[in-house]
C-alpha positions as CSV (number, residue, x, y, z in Angstrom):
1,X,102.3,330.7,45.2
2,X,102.9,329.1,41.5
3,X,105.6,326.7,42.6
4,X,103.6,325.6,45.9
5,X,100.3,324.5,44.1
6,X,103.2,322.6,41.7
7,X,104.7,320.8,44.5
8,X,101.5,319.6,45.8
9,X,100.1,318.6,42.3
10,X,103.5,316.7,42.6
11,X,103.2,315.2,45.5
12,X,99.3,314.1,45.0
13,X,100.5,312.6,41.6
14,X,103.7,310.2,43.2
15,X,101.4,309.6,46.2
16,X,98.6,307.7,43.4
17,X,101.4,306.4,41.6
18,X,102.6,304.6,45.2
19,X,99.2,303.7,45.8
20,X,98.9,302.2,42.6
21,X,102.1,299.8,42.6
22,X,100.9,298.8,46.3
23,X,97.5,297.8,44.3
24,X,99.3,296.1,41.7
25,X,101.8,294.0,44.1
26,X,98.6,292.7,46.7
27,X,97.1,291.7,43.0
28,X,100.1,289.8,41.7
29,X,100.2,288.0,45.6
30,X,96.7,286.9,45.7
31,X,97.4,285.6,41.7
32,X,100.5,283.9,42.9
33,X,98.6,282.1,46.3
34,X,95.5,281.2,43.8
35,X,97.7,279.7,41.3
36,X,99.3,277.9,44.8
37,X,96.3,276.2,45.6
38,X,95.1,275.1,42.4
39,X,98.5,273.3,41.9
40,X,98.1,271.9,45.2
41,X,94.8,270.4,44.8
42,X,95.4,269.2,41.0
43,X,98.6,267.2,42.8
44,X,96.2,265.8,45.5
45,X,93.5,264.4,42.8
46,X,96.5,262.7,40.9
47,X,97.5,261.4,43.7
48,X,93.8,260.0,44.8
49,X,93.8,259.2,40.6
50,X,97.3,257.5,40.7
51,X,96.4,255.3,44.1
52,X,93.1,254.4,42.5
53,X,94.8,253.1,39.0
54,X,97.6,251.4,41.1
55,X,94.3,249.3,43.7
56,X,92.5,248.5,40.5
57,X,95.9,247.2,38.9
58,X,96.5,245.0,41.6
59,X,93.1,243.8,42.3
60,X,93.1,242.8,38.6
61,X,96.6,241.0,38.8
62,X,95.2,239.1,42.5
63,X,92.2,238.0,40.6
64,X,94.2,237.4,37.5
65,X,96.3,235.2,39.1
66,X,93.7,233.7,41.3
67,X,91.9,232.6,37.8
68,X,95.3,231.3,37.1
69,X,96.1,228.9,40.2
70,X,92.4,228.2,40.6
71,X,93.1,225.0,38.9
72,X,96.7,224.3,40.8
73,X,94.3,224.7,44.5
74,X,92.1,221.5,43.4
75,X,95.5,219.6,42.8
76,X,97.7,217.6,44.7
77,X,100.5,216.0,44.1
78,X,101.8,212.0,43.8
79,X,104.3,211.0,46.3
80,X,105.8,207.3,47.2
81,X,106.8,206.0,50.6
82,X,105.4,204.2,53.0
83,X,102.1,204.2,53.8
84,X,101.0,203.8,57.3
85,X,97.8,204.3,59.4
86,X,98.3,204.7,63.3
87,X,96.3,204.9,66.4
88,X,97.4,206.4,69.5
89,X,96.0,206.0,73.1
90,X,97.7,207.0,76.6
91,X,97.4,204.0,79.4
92,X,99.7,202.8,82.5
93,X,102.3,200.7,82.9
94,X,102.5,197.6,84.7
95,X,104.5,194.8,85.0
96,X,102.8,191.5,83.1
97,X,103.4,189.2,86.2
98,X,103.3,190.3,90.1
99,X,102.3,189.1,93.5
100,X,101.7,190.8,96.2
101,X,103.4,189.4,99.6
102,X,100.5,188.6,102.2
103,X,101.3,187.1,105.6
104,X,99.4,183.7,106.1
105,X,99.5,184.6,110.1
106,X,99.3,187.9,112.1
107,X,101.9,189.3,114.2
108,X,104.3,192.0,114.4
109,X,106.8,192.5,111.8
110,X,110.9,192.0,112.6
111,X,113.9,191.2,110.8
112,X,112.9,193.0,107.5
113,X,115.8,192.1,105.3
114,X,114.4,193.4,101.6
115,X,113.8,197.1,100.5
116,X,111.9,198.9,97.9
117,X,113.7,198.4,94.4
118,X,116.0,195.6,96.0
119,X,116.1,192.1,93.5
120,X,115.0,188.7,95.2
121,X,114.8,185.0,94.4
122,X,112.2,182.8,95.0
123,X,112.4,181.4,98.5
124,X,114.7,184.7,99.9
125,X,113.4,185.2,103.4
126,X,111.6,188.6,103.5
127,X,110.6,189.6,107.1
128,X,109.5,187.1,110.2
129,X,106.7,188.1,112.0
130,X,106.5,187.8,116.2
131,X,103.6,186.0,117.4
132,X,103.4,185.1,121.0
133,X,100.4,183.0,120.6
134,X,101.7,180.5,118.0
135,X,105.3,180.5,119.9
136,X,103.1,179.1,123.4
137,X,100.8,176.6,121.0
138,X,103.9,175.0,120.1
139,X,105.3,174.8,123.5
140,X,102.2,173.0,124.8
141,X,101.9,170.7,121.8
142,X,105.2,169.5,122.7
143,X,104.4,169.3,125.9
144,X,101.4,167.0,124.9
145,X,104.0,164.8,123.0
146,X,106.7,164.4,125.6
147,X,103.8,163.4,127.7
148,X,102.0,160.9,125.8
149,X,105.4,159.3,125.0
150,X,105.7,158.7,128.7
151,X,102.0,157.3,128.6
152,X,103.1,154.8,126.0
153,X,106.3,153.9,127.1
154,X,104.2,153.5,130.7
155,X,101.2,151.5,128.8
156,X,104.0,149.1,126.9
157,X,105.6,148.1,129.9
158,X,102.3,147.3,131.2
159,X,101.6,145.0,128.4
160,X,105.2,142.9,128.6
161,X,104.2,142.8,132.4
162,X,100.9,141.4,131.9
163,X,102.8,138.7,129.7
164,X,105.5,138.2,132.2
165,X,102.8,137.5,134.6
166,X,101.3,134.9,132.9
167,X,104.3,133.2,131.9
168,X,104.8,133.4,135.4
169,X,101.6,131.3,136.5
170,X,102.3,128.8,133.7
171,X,105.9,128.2,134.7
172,X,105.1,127.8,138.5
173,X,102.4,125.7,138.0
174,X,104.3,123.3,135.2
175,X,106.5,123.2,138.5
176,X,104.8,122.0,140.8
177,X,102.3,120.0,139.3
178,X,99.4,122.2,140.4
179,X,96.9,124.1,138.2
180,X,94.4,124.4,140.2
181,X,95.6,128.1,141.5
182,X,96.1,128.7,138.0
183,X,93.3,131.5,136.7
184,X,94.1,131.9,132.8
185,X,91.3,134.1,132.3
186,X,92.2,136.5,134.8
187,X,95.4,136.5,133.1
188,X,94.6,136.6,129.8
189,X,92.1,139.9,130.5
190,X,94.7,141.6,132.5
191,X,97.3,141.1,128.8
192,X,94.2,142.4,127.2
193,X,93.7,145.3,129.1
194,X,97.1,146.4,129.0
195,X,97.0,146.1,125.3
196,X,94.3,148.3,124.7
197,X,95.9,150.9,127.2
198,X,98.6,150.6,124.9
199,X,96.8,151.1,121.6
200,X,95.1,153.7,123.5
201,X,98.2,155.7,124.3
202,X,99.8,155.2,120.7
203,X,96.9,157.1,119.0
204,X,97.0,159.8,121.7
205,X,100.6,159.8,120.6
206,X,100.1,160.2,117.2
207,X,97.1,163.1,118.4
208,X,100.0,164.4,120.2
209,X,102.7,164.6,116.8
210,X,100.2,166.0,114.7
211,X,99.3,169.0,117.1
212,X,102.9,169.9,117.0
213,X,103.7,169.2,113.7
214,X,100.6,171.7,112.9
215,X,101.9,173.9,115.7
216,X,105.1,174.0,113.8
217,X,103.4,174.5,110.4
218,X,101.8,177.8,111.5
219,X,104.8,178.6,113.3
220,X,107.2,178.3,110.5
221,X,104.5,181.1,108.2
222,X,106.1,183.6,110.9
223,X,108.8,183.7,109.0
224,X,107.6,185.7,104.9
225,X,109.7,183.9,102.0
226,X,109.2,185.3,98.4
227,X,107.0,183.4,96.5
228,X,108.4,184.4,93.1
229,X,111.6,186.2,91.7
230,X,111.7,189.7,90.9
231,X,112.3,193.4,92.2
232,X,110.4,194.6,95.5
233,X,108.3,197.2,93.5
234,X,105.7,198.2,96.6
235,X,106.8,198.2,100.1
236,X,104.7,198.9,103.0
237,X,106.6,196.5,105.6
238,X,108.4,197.7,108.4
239,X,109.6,196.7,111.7
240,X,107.7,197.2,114.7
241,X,104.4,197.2,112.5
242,X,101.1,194.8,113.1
243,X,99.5,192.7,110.7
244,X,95.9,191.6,111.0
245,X,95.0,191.2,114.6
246,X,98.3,192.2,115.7
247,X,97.9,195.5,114.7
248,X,96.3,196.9,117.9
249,X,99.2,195.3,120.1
250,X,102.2,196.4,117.6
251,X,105.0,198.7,119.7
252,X,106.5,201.6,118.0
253,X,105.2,201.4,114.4
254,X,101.5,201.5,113.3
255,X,100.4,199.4,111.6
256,X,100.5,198.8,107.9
257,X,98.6,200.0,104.5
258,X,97.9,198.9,101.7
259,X,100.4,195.5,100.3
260,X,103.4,194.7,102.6
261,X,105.4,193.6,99.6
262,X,104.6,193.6,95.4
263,X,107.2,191.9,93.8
264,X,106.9,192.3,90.1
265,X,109.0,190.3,86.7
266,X,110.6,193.7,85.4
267,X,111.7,191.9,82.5
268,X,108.3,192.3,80.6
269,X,105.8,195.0,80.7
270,X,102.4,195.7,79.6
271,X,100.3,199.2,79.0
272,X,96.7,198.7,78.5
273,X,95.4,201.6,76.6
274,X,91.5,202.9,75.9
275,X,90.7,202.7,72.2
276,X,87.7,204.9,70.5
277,X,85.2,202.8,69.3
278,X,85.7,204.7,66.0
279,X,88.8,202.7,65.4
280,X,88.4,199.2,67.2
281,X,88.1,197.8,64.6
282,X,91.5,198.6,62.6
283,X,93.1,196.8,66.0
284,X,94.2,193.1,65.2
285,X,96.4,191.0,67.8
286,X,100.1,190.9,66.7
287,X,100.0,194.2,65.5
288,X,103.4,196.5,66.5
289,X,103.4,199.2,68.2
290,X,105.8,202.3,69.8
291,X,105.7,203.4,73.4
292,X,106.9,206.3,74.4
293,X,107.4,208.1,77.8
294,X,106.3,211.2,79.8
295,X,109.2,210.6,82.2
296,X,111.4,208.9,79.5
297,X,112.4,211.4,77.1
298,X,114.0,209.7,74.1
299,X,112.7,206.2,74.4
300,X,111.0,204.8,72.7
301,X,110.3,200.8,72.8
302,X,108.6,198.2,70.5
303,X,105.0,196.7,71.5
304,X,102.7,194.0,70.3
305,X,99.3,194.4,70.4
306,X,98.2,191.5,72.5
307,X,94.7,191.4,73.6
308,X,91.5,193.2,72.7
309,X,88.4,193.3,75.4
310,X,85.6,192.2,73.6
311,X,83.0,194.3,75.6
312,X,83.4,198.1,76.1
313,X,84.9,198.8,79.0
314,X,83.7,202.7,79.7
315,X,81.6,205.1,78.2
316,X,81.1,208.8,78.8
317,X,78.5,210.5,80.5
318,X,75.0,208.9,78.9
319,X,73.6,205.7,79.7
320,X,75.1,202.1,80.0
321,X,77.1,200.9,76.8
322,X,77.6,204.4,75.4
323,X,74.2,205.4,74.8
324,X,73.0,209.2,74.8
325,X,76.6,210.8,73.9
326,X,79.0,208.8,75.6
327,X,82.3,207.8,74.6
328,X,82.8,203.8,74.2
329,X,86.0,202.5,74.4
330,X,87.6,199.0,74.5
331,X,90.6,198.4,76.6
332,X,93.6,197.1,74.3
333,X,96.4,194.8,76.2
334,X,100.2,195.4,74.4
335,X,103.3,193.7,75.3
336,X,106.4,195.6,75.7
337,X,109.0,192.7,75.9
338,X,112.2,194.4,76.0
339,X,111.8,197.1,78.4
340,X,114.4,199.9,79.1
341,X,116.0,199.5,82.3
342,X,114.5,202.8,83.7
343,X,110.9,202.0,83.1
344,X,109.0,201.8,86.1
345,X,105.3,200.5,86.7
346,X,102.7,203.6,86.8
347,X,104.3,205.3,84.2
348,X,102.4,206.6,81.5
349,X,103.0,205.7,78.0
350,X,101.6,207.1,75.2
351,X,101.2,203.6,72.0
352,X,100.9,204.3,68.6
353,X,99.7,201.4,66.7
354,X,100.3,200.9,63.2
355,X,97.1,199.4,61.7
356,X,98.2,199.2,57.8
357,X,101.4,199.4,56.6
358,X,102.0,199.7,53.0
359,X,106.1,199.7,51.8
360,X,107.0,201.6,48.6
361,X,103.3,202.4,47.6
362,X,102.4,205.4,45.6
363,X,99.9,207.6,47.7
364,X,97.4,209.7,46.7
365,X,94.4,212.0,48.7
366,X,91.5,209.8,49.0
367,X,89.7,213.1,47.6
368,X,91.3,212.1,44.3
369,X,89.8,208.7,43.6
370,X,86.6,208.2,41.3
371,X,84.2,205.6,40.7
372,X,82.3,203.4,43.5
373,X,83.9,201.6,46.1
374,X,84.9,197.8,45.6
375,X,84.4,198.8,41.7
376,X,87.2,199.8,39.7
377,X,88.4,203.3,40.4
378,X,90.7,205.7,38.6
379,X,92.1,209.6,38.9
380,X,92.4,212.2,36.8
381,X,95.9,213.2,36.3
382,X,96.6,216.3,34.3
383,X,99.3,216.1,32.0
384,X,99.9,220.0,30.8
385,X,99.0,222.7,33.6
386,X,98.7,225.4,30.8
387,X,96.0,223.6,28.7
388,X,94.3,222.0,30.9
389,X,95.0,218.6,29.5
390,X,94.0,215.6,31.5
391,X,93.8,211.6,31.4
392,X,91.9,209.0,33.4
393,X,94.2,206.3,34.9
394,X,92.8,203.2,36.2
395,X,93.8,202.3,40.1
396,X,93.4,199.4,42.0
397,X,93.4,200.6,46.0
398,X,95.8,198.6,48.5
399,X,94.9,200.3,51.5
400,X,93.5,203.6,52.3
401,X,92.5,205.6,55.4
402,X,90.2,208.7,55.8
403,X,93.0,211.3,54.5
404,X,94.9,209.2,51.6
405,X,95.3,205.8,49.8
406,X,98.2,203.5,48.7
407,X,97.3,202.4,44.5
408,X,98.7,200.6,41.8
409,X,98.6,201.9,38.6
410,X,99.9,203.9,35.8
411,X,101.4,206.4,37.6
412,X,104.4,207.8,38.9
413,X,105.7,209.7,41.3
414,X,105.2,213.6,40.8
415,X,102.3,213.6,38.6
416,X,99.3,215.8,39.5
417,X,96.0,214.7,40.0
418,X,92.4,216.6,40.4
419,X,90.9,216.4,43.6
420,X,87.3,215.1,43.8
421,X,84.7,217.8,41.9
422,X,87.7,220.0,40.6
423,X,87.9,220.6,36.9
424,X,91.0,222.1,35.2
425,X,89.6,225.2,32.9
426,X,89.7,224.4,29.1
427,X,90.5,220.8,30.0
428,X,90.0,218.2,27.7
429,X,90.4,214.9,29.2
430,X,91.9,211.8,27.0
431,X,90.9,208.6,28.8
432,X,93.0,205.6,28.0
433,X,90.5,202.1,26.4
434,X,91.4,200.5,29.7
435,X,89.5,203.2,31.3
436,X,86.1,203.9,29.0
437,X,82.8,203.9,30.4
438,X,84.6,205.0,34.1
439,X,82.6,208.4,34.0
């Protein structure tokens, strides 16, 4: 009984010594997972700390160097070339001289020997036109003549009778010794007679030549001649068709629309272009131009400026002359005088005009300059970036438009100049004695 009560005091004492190592392991777990999450956290607020210190670094070095090229951003920069102002506008092209081909007389239209894009001279027949009613004047009207010629011939054979006749009387009665029988009267009346019939029939001859020779006139406009040389650049002709009254009566074509023939002098062109009111007044006659081509890419041809309208010639939607929001513009004329071979009338061209040209100027923004205008004017150049260091330099202005300015001056090309209201920080200008009292 001794040794059983020792076993179990045995057992009961390795049973708390189990339990007590299981204790002691679940303690050192939950210390290891603790220590676990406090790592874990104290890593995610560096982190947080770390991304905070690197945003507030590189806000600082941003700003930093915004303070530093705050200065540079109210700059700009020198440059020589040339200085140009240009004006662009779109407008049609059309040939400078044409004429349109209109029948003088109606008919139907045969024999069309010309066709669209064809070259013709001056005086090249074009198309005759069949007109029944002129063919039949002319036919009477020579009727008429060949009839009145028989009249006169008739009436001057009367008249040498007449004469004969008396001649006659005189010779019979120098004969025979008698003159009693003789009536001169009668014979001198019936010579007188026949002369008037014979006057009479000369002017209805002459009646007669002039109908026909107008019959012919009108006649002879059946057949259409160009009036001018040139290419055939609109062609509505075609046989079979009427013109004017002839229309109704024409067989197999209908009859025509719009001009029969437009012959146009290819070898100069004009585009007439819309100019904003805004910049009318930078146009001058003689001034050069570029057109350029929609349906021409690459080329690009030389143009004068040749005739400004002196009234506006459309306006958008407000009242007459612009008023109330509209749009005024003024139609501009320009010569192209060497066209390309391929330019065709209709096609649109887009003209830049050069307005002012400057060659070899030194340019600077408009921004730049200082002092009133039509006074002497200068700009600030700034000599050391770093310091701030700046100088005034008189300018005299040669041209300038709403974005820059050709100058001469003291200047060169490269320098840096303050745009208008921009200050360098720390500057400290040194104007030149040419330029004190210039503000």
């Amino acid at each position: 009984m001794l040794n059983d009560v020792v076993e179990n005091r045995s057992l009961a004492e390795d049973e708390d010594l189990e339990a007590q190592l299981a204790y002691e392991n679940l303690k050192r777990r939950r210390e290891a997972r603790r220590r676990k999450r406090i790592i874990t956290i104290v890593m995610a607020v560096g982190l947080v700390l770390v991304g905070i210190i690197v945003f507030v670094m590189q806000s600082g070095g941003q700003d930093a160097q915004a303070q530093d090229q705050s200065p540079l951003a109210a700059t700009a920069m020198v440059y020589s070339g040339e200085f140009a102002t240009k004006v662009s506008a779109n407008g049609a092209t059309e040939p400078v001289s044409a004429v349109v081909v209109t029948p003088e007389v109606d008919g139907i239209i045969e024999n069309l020997s010309v066709e669209e894009g064809s070259h013709v001279e001056k005086g090249d027949l074009l198309f005759t036109l069949k007109n029944d009613k002129l063919d039949k004047a002319i036919r009477e009207a020579e009727s008429q003549l060949r009839s009145a010629q028989r009249t006169v011939e008739t009436d001057d054979q009367a008249v040498d009778d007449a004469y004969n006749a008396y001649n006659k009387a005189v010779d019979e009665c120098n004969q025979s010794g008698d003159w009693s029988a003789f009536d001169e009267a009668s014979l001198r009346s019936a010579i007188t007679a026949a002369e008037n019939q014979y006057e009479t029939a000369k002017d209805a001859l002459e009646t007669a030549q002039a109908t026909l020779d107008e019959a012919k006139r009108e006649g002879e406009k059946r057949s259409v001649y160009a009036p001018a040389s040139g290419s055939v650049v609109a062609l509505n002709a075609q046989n079979g068709a009427g013109v004017g009254s002839e229309t109704g009566n024409a067989s197999g074509a209908s009859g025509t629309s719009g001009p029969l023939v437009k012959i146009a002098d290819l070898g100069t062109m004009k585009v007439t272009v819309q100019v904003n009111e805004v910049d009318i007044s930078t146009i001058q006659e003689g001034q050069k131009a570029t057109a350029t081509f929609a349906a021409l890419p690459g080329v690009s041809l030389d143009a004068t400026v040749q005739r400004i309208a002196s009234s506006a010639s459309s306006s958008g939607a407000g009242t007459e002359g612009g008023g109330s929001g509209g749009v005024v513009t003024y139609a501009v004329d320009l010569l192209i005088p060497k066209p390309d071979e391929q330019l065709k009338p209709g096609m649109t061209a887009t003209v830049t005009i050069t307005t002012q040209n400057v060659p070899n100027a030194l340019i600077v923004p408009t921004s730049a300059l200082n002092g009133e205008e039509g006074a002497e004017q200068y700009v600030t150049v700034v000599e050391d970036q770093e310091t701030g260091q700046t100088r005034d330099v008189p300018v005299t202005v040669i041209q300038k438009n709403s974005s820059e300015a050709a100058v001469k001056g003291e200047l060169a090309d490269g320098d840096m100049v303050l745009l208008g209201g921009a200050e360098v920080a720390g500057a400290e200008a040194s104007m030149p004695q040419s330029a004190e009292g210039m503000g």
